[in-house]
N, C-alpha and C positions, 0 to 999 in steps of 0.2 A: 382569709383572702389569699388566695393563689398568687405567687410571683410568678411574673412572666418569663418564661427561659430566653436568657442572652443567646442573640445566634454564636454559634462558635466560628471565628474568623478558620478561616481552613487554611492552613498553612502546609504545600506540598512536601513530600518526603522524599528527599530526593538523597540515594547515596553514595552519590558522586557525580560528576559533569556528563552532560550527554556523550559525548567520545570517548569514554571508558566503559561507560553501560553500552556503548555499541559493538565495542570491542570487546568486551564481558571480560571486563578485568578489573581490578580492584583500584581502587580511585584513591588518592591520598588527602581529598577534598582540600588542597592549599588553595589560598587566594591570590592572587588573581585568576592564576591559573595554577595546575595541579600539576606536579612533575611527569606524570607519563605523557601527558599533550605536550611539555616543552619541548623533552625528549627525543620528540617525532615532529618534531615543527611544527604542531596541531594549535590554532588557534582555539584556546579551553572557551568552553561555555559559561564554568563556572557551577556553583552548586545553589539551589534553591534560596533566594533570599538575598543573593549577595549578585549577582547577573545572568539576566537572562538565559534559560536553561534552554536554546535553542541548537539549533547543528548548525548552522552558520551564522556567527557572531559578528565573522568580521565587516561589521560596520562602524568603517572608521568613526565618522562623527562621532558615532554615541560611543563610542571605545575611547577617544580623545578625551571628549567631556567625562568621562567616569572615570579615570587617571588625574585630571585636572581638578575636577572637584576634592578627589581621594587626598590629593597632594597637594591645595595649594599652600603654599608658606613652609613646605617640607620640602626641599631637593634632594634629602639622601636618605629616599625609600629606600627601601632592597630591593636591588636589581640584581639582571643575569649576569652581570662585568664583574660583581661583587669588589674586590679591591682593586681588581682591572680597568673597570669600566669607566667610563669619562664620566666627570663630574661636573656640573653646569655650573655657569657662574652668577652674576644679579641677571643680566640681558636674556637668561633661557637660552643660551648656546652652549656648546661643549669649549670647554677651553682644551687649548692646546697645550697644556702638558699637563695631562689627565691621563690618559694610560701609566699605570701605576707597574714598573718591572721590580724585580726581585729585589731585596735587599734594600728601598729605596723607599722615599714617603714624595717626592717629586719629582716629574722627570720632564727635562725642557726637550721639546720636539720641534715639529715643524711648525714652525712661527710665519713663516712665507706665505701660508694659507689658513686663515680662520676658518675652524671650524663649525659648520653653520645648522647643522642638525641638531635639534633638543633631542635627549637620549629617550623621555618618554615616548619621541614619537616613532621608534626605532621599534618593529614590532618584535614581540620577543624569538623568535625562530631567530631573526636576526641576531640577537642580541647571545644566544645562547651559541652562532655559531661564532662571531666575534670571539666571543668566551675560550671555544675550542682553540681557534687561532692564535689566541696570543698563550694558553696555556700548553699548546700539543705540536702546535708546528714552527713559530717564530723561536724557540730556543733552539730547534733541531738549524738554526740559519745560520745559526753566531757559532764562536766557541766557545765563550762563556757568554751565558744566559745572564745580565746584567742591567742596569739603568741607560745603559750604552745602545741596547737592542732596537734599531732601528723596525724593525719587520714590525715593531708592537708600538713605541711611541712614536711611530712616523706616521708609519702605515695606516696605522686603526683608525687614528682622529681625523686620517684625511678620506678614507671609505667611507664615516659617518658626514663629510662633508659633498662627496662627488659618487652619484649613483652610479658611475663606470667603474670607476674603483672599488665600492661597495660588491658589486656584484662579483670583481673577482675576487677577493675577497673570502666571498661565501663559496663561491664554485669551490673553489680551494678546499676549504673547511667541510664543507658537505661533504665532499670525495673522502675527504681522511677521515671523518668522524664517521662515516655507515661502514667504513674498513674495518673500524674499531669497536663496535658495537656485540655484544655477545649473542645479539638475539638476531635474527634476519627472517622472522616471521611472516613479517609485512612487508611490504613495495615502500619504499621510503618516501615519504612527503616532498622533501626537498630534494629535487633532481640536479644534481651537480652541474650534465651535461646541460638543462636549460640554460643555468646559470652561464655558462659557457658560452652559450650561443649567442645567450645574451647582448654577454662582453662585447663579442667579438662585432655584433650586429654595431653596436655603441661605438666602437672603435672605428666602422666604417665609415659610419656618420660625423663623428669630427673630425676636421680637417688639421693638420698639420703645422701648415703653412698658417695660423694663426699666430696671429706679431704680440697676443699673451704667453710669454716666456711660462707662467704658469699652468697656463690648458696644455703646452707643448710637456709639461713637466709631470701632466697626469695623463696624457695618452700611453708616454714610455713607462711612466711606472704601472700600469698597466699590462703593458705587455710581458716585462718583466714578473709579474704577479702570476702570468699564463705562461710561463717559461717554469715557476715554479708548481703551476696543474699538471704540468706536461713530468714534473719529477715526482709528483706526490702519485697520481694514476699510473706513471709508466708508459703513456702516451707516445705515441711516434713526429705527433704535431712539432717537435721542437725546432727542427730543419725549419719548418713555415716560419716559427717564429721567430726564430735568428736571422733571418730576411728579411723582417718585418721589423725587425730593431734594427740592421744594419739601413735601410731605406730612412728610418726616423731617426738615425744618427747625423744622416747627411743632409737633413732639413735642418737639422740646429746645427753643424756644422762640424762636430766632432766629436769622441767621446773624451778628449782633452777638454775641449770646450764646454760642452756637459758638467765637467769636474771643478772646471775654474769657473762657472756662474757666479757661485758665493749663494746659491740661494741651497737649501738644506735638502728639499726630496731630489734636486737635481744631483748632488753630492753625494746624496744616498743610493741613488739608482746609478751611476757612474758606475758607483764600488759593486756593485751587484753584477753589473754588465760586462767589466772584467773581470773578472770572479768566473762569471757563467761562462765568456765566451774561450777563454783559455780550457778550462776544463771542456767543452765543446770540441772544440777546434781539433781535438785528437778525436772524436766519434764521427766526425764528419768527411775527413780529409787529411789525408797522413803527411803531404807539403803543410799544410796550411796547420793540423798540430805541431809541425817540427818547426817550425816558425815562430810561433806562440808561446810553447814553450818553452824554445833556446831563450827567446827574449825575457820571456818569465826567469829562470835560470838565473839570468845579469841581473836581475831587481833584487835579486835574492831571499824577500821576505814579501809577504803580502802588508800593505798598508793597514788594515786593519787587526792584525797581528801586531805591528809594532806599538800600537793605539793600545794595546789589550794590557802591556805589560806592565804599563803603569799603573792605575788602578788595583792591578793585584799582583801585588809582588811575591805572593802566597803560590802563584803558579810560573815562577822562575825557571821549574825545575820542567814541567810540561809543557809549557807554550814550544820554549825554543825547540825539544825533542820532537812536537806536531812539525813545527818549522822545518826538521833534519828529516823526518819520515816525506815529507811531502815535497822535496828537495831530491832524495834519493831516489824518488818515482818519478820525477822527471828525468832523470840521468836513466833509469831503467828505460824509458820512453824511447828515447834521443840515441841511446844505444843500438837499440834495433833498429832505429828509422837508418841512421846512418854507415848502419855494420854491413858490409857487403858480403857474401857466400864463401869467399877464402879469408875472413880473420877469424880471428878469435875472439866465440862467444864469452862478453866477459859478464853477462847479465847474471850468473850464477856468482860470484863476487856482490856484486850488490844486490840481489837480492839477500844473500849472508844477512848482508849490514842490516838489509830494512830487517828481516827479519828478526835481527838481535834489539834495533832498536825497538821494532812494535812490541817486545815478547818485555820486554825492560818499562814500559806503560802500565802500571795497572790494570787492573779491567773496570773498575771503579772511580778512575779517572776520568777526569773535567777533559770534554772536548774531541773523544774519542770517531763522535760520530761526523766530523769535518774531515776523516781518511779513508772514508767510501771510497771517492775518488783512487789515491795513494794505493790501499790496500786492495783495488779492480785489477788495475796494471801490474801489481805485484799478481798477482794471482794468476794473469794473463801469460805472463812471464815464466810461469811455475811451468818445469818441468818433470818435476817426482810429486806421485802421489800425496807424497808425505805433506809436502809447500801447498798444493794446491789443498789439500783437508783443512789446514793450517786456518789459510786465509778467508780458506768459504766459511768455518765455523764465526771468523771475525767479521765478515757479511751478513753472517747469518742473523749474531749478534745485536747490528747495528739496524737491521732491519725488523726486529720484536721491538727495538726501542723506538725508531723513530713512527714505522708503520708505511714508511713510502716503498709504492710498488713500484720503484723503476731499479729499488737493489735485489728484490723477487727478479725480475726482470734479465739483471745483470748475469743472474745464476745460468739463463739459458743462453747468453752471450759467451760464457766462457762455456760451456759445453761445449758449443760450436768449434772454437777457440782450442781447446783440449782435444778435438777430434779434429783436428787437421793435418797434414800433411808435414813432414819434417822441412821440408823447405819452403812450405808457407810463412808467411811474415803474418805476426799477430796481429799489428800495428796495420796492417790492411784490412783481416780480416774484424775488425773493432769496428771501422769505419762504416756509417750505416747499415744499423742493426737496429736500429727504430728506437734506440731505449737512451736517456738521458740521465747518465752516471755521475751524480755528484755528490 
């Protein structure tokens, strides 16, 4: 008696996602998605068996449903945040102090605003550039990179909570990370400048004058978010937007007022907005740097610097020296603005100092990349070959590390600067040159 032949179930061979075989490159077949789709913001297809092997996937529904099913009663899949990433709690939200920084297993953030996005539903382009952001560009913000760092456990949980923020966010992140990329084969998926436009589109759209203290608290830290696109690309947009925070300053009333809310992103973007607009304030206008400045000067330490020294009393020895470097570049500043044609240049005396002190810094010292600024004006200042080599190799430096193109930037500012006239003022010629040095 003959058996009858079982049909053989056919099971496709597929080896690797369709977006890899399209780009004929070799597939790592991970699940859900495969590392060269993350890479490229590529929503994966997936490999035979495990999701639909199509060229456009992205449909949410069944993308949600096949996450949820994969994961229910599990909330700590592996994700793109890995120990970054926020971590939900029973309700399916992100909790807010869920961005995980250095050295730290909890870190309390902004609590003013529930975070309202489940991180599943966060698609991963997202999630990977999140990822970039808190690992490549919010330690380049602080001077020590710590549980302290606001840029990460403020920032992040409230971009997964408000699509404006989100978005800048990403603009950010995408600009630094195709900088940073070793390959530039392809046209990048994720286009910075949309994100950008985004923003800004969203920023028109909400109103100011809204009597929620907190929508007022995510328009500005917004802006400030594109204050820092405008330093990561070297963008000349910065002028726009220091009139666009000064105009939002005067709808809540001050940036005193800002500071004394008591609520935490408004506390946090305060310190940001002085921070930026001092360092500003000499690129824009040489009354209005010698102003900012002098005043800077009399405080004599920046508020978050004094905050820094607690915690780590391991950098006793560096903080305060960042402190004297970045002291004595305002005195170099204030020197020129105020030095008239018949005295005497004394900017060759302190520059000496900065010098001795930056050269007494390691080079492997914590913190180095908060004296862009410092080490600009010093270099602006230089007179011999020798000073100006000095300080561009310490630009040069701090720009392999960090990756923002506005200290590229800086390099064709002091050219300028270097080829000018002996009785030109430096301090004039700084003043709009499109690039935002900090």
């Amino acid at each position: 008696m003959c058996r009858a032949k079982r049909a053989r179930v056919y099971v496709p061979k597929a080896k690797g996602c369709y977006e890899c075989s399209q780009r004929r490159i070799s597939c790592d077949r991970r699940h859900p998605s495969c590392e060269k789709c993350v890479a490229k913001g590529l929503e994966c297809s997936g490999i035979a068996g495990q999701r639909p092997r199509f060229r456009n996937v992205s449909s949410i529904a069944w993308e949600a449903k096949t996450y949820k099913d994969k994961n229910e009663g599990d909330r700590s899949y592996s994700g793109i945040l890995d120990s970054s990433r926020p971590q939900e709690n029973d309700t399916g939200k992100l909790n807010s102090n869920s961005f995980i920084g250095p050295d730290t297993t909890t870190t309390n953030c902004a609590q003013s605003s529930p975070v309202g996005r489940a991180l599943n539903q966060i698609p991963s382009w997202q999630r990977i550039l999140l990822k970039h952001f808190s690992d490549y560009i919010a330690p380049q913000m602080v001077i020590i990179d710590d549980r302290n760092n606001g840029w990460r456990n403020i920032v992040l949980p409230l971009a997964c909570a408000d699509e404006m923020v989100m978005c800048a966010v990403l603009a950010v992140s995408a600009f630094h990370s195709s900088t940073r990329l070793a390959s530039h084969q392809e046209q990048e998926v994720v286009d910075p400048l949309m994100l950008y436009s985004k923003t800004t589109r969203e920023l028109q759209r909400r109103q100011l004058d809204n009597r929620d203290p907190h929508a007022r608290d995510r328009i500005i830290l917004t802006i400030v978010l594109l204050l820092l696109y405008s330093m990561v690309n070297g963008g000349s947009e910065f002028q726009i937007l220091l009139r666009m925070l000064h105009s939002a300053l005067e709808v809540v009333g001050s940036l005193g007022a800002l500071a004394e809310s008591g609520r935490t992103i408004a506390n946090f973007s305060a310190k940001q907005i002085h921070k930026m607009h001092v360092y500003a304030s000499a690129l824009v206008d040489e009354q209005e740097g010698m102003r900012e400045i002098a005043s800077q000067v009399q405080k004599r330490c920046w508020d978050e610097q004094e905050l820094t020294l607690l915690p780590h009393p391991d950098y006793g020895y560096t903080l305060p020296l960042i402190s004297e470097l970045r002291q004595l570049a305002f005195q170099i500043y204030l020197d020129e603005v105020t030095r008239s044609d018949d005295m005497v240049d004394v900017a060759p005396n302190l520059l000496g100092r900065f010098r001795l002190a930056l050269e007494s810094l390691p080079e492997t010292a914590e913190g180095q990349h908060v004296l862009v600024w410092p080490a600009f004006i010093a270099a602006a200042a230089s007179r011999t070959a020798e000073n100006r080599d000095y300080f561009t190799r310490f630009l040069q430096r701090q720009f392999l590390q960090s990756g923002f193109v506005n200290i590229r930037k800086a390099f064709d500012c002091l050219k300028r600067v270097w080829e000018r006239k002996t009785q030109e003022s430096w301090t004039r010629l700084i003043c709009n040159q499109g690039v935002f040095v900090m």
